[in-house]
N, C-alpha and C positions, 0 to 999 in steps of 0.2 A: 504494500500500500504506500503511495505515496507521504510525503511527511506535509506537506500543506491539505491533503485528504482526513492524515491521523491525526493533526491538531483540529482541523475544523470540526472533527468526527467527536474529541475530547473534549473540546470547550463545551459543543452544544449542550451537552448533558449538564453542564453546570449555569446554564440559562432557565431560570425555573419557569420564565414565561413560553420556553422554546417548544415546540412545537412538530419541529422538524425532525427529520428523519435524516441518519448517515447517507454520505452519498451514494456510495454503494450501495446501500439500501434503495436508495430514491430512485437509485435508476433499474435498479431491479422492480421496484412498484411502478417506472413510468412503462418501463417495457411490458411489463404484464399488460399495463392497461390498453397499450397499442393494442397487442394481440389480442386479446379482449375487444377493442373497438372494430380489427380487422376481420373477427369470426361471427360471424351472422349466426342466428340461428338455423334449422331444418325449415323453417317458416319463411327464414328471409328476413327478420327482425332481427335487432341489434340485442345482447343477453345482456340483461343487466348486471351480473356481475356473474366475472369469471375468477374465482381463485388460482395463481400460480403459484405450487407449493415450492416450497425452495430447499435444496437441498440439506442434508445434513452440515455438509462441507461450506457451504454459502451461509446458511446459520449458525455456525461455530466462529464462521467470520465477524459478523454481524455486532451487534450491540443491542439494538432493539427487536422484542418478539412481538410479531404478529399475529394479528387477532385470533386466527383460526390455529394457532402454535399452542401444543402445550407446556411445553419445558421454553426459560427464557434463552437466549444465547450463554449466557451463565453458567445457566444449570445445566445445560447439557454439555457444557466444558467442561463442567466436573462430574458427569455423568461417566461423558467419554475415559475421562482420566480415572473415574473408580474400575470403567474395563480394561484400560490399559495396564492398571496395577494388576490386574488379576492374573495378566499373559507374560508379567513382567519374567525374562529369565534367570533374572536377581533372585529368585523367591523359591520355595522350594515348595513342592504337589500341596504339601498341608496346609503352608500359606497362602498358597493360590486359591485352594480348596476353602479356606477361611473367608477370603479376600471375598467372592464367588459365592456365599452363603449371608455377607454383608448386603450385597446388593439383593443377595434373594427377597431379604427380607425389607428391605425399602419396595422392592420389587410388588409386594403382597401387599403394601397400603395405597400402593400408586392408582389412579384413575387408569380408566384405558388407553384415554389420548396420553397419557405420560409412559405407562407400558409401551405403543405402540413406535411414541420415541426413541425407546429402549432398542427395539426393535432394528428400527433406522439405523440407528448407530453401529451395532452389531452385523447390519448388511452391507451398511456404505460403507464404514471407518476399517474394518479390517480385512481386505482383499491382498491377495499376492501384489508381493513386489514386482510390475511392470517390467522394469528395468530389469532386474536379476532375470527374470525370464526369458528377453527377450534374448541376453545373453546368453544363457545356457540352453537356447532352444539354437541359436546359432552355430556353438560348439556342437551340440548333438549331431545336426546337417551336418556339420564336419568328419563328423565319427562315424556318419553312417557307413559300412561295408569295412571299417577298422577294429581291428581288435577294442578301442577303445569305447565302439555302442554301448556295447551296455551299463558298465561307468556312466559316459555319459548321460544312457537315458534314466538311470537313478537319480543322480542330480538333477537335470530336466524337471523331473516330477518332484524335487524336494523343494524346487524354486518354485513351484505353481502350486505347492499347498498354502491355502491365507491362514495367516493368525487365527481367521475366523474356527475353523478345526481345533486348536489349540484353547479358544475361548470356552468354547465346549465340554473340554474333556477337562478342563480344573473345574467347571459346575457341577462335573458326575462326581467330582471326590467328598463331598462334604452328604452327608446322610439320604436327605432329601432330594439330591441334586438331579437325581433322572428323573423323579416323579417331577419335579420343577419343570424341568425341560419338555417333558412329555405336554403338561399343561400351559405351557407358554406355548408351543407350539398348534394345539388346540383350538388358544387364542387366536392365534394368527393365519390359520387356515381362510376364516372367513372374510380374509383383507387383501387375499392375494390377488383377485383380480383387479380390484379398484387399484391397486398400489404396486407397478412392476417391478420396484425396486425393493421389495421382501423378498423377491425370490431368491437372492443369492442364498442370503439365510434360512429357507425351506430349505431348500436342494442343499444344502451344509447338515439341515438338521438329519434330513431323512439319509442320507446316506451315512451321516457315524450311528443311526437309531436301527439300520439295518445289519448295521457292525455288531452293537451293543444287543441287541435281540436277537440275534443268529441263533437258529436250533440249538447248535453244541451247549449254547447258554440257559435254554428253556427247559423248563419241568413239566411232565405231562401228569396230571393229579385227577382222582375219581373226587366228583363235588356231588355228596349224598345228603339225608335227611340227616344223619348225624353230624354234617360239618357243623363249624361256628358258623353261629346266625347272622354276622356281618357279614359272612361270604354268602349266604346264601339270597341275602336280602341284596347281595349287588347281583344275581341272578336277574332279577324282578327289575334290575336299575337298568339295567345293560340288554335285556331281551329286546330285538330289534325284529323279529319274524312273525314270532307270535305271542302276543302283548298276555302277561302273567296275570289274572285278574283276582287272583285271590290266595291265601296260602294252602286253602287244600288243592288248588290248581297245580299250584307248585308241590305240593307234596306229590300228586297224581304223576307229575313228571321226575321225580325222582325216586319213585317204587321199587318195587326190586323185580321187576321187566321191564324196569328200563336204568338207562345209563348216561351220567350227564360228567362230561373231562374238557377241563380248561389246562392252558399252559400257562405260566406262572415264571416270573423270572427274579432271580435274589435280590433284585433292586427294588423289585416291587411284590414283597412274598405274598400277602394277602389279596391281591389284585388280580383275577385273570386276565389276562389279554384278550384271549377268543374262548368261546365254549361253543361245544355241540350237546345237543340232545337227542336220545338213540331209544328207540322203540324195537323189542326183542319180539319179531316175528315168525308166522308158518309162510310170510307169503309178503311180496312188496303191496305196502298200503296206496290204496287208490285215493282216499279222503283225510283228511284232519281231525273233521271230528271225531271220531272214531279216538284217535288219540290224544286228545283234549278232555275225553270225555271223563269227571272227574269220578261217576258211577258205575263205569263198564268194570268188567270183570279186568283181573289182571292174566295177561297172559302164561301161558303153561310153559317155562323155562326150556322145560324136557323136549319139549316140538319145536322150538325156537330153530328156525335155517334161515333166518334172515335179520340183518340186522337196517334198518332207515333210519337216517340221520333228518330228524327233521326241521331241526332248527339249528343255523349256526350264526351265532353273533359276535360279532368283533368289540372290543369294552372299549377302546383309545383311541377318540379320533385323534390325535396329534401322530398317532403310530401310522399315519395314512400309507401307503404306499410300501409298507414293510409288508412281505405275504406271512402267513403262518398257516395258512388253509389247508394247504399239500402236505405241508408235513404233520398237521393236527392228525388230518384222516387217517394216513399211513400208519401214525402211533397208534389210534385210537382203531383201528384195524386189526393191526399186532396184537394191543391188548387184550381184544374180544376173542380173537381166537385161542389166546392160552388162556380164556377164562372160560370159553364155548366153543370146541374145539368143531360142533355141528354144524356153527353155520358156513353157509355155501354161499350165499347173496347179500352183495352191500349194495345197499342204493340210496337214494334221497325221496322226500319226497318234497319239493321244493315250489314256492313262486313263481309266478313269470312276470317279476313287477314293469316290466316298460311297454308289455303289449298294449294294452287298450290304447295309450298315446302313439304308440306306433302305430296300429288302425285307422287314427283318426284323421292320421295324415297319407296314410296307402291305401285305404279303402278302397278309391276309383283303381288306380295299380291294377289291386288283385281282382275287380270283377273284369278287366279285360282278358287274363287268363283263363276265363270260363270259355268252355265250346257254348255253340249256340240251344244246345239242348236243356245244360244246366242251367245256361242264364235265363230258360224261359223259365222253370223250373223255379227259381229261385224270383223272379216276378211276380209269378202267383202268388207265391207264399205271402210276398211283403207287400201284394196289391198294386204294385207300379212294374209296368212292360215299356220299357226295357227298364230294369231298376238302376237307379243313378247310389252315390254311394250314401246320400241322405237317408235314403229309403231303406238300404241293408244295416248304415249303423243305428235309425230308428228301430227296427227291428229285435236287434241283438239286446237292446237296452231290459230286454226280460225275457232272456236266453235263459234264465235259470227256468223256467217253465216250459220253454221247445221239446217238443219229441223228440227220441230216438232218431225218426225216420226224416226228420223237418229240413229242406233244404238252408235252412237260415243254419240250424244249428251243424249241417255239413260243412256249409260255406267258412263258417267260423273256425271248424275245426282244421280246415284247409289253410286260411289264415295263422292260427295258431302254429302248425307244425310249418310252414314258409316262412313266418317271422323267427323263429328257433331255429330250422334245419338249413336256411339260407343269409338267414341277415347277418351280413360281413358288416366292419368300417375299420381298413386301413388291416385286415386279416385276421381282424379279431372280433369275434360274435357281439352283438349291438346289444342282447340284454345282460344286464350287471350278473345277476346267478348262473347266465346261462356261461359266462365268461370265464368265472369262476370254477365250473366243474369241469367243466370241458377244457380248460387250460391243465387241471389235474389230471385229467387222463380218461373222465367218464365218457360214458353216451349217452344220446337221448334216449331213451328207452321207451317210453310211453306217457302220451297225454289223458290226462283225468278230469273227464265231464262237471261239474260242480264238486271239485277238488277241495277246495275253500270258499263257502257259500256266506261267509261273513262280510260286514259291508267294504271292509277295507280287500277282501278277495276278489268281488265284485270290481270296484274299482279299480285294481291293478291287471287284472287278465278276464272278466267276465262270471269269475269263479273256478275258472281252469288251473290245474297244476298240472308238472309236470315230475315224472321220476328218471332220473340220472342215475344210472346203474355205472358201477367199478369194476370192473371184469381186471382183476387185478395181474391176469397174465396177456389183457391186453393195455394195459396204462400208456405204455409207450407207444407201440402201435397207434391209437388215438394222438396221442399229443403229437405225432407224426403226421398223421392225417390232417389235423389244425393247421400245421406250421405253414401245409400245401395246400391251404384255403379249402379244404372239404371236413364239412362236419362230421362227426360220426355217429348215424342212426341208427336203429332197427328197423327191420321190413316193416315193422305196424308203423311206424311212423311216417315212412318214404311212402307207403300207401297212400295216405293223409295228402301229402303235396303233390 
């Protein structure tokens, strides 16, 4: 900064009638306001006010905070500096780890906007050193086809790891410090789009949290009617598939035919990360009720050849992006057979939560696929020749009552196994469950008429579920199939499309 900018910059602040703003500042506010005057709105009209948020680094500069700021230029000078003490290599893990557990706890009284500060700082302030990199990326090109590569390319990657990694891993040393992270991350999921400069700090988090979670690390644990009630009551907290409505619900789901295993990691011993729940059968379940059902008989252990997973829910959203699905099943597979050495069949019986939305916008799509026979066929039914797709999604709107034989409720089910047995984006199947088992190694196996006739069932797929079967000596096989853009069905299903 100039020294007639630093003085004018110093004085003002001692003018109690002043009014003004650093120049720096001022021309950072005039420039906004251009841009602002220059972007019209979608209408054509001028926006009355456009906020230009300003960097961490521009703010650090600064002297005065701006309205929409929550931390002064001040305070997050000395924000910045309580992080930089923390990565200080003066210091040794304990005191970093100390350092690290100071700020946690300023951290826990903070507002959002002052967390979200926090945030900032930690994405924009500690990035690889530029410079070093660019060096050691040049030496590497040098080394290439020399004995010297691989040297070089270790250094390469030592120069292009940020501070930001290092900030990190002194927060996991003090007690609380991954549950901290886990939950700041949480935080900060629902801010990533509005804000493109959090991501360095996602993509930092979620790859040391796939590090620090890795299988070798997880415990695979049976959660029964006898655990402690804090765990079981985060059962009820954490259920995302099918909502817990009472405690003998919950007791119903954890009887002795059936089986409910979460994975557990030392940092967070009381906490599951994911749980399934496992229904001990003669036969893959075609409905839910059935096993919801808090009155039904319990199953005969001794007939049991099938085990259905029917619910699996993830506890941590901050753990976004880290899998644990593939290797929950596999354990929790292992384990039933040294416990049930009879069953023969794993399967799911699972949601189809993206269909009806995906419908609403293919509908017209799939009635072109129709020969001229079916389409007349399906006219009748819904009273309009030739039916437009208004007419078929009216129709479906009380498919839980269509017959057997009803062209509506064919048509649907035609749709159903096309949206499942076809829907690619980018080589990976379009709905979330179906992505899921099928990226594991399953198949589609079979779609289920009034699967789930609950209102949230209704609304996710019409009531239809589907079961995803594990053929466990073809796991690879499928996920081979996947990789080469083809799903993998059964003939009942490819009938269907």
């Amino acid at each position: 900064m100039a020294t007639q900018n630093w003085i004018a910059r110093s004085v003002s602040r001692f003018r109690p009638d002043s009014k003004a703003v650093p120049e720096a500042d001022a021309s950072a506010e005039k420039s906004s306001k251009l841009r602002a005057a220059k972007s019209p709105d979608a209408d054509g009209t001028q926006p009355k006010t456009a906020v230009q948020r300003r960097s961490t680094r521009e703010r650090l500069e600064a002297t005065l905070r701006r309205k929409e700021e929550a931390l002064s230029p001040r305070v997050l000078r000395q924000t910045l500096q309580q992080l930089q003490a923390i990565v200080d290599p003066r210091v040794s893990e304990v005191e970093g780890g100390r350092r690290a557990q100071a700020l946690a706890n300023w951290y826990a009284t903070a507002t959002l906007e002052q967390q979200r500060d926090c945030w900032l700082l930690m994405s924009e302030q500690f990035m690889a050193n530029r410079e070093l990199a660019r060096i050691e990326q040049a030496k590497y090109a040098a080394a290439v086809g020399t004995p010297d590569e691989a040297a070089a390319e270790v250094l390469l990657r030592k120069a292009t790891v940020s501070p930001r990694r290092r900030l990190l891993q002194r927060f996991s040393v003090f007690s609380e410090g991954v549950r901290f992270l886990v939950d700041m991350r949480a935080q900060m999921l629902p801010h990533l789009k509005s804000d493109k400069r959090l991501q360095a700090l996602d993509v930092e988090m979620e790859y040391m949290f796939s590090t620090w979670f890795d299988i070798g690390f997880l415990e695979l644990r049976r959660i029964s009617w006898d655990s402690p009630a804090s765990m079981i009551e985060k059962l009820i907290q954490y259920e995302a598939v099918h909502d817990i409505k009472s405690w003998a619900d919950l007791k119903n789901r954890l009887d002795s035919d059936r089986r409910c295993y979460g994975f557990f990691h030392p940092r967070l011993p009381d906490e599951p990360l994911i749980f399934v729940e496992v229904a001990l059968l003669d036969e893959i379940a075609q409905s839910i009720a059935p096993l919801l059902d808090e009155f039904a008989d319990m199953a005969d252990l001794k007939k049991a050849t099938t085990a259905v997973f029917y619910s699996i829910s993830n506890t941590q959203a901050g753990l976004r992006g880290v899998s644990f699905g593939d290797s929950l099943i596999k354990n929790v597979v292992e384990t039933l057979k040294t416990e049930f050495p009879q069953l023969k069949t794993f399967a799911t019986l699972s949601p189809i939560p993206g269909f009806r939305a995906w419908l609403s916008k293919n509908a017209a799509a799939m009635l072109t696929r129709l020969d001229e026979k079916r389409l007349q066929e399906l006219g009748r039914a819904v009273g309009f020749e030739p039916p437009a797709a208004g007419h078929f999604l009216q129709a479906v709107d009380t498919a839980q009552h269509l017959d057997v034989k009803s062209p509506v409720r064919q048509m649907l089910l035609h749709c159903a196994a096309h949206y499942l047995g076809h829907g690619l984006a980018d080589g990976v199947p379009i709905d979330a469950v179906a992505r899921f088992h099928l990226g594991n190694g399953a198949r589609i196996e079979r779609l289920n008429w009034a699967g789930d006739v609950s209102t949230k069932g209704f609304k996710q797929s019409y009531g239809m579920m589907v079961n995803y079967l594990y053929d466990l000596k073809k796991l690879d096989k499928h996920r081979l199939m996947l990789a080469q853009g083809k799903i993998p069905l059964s003939s009942d299903v490819e009938k269907l499309i």
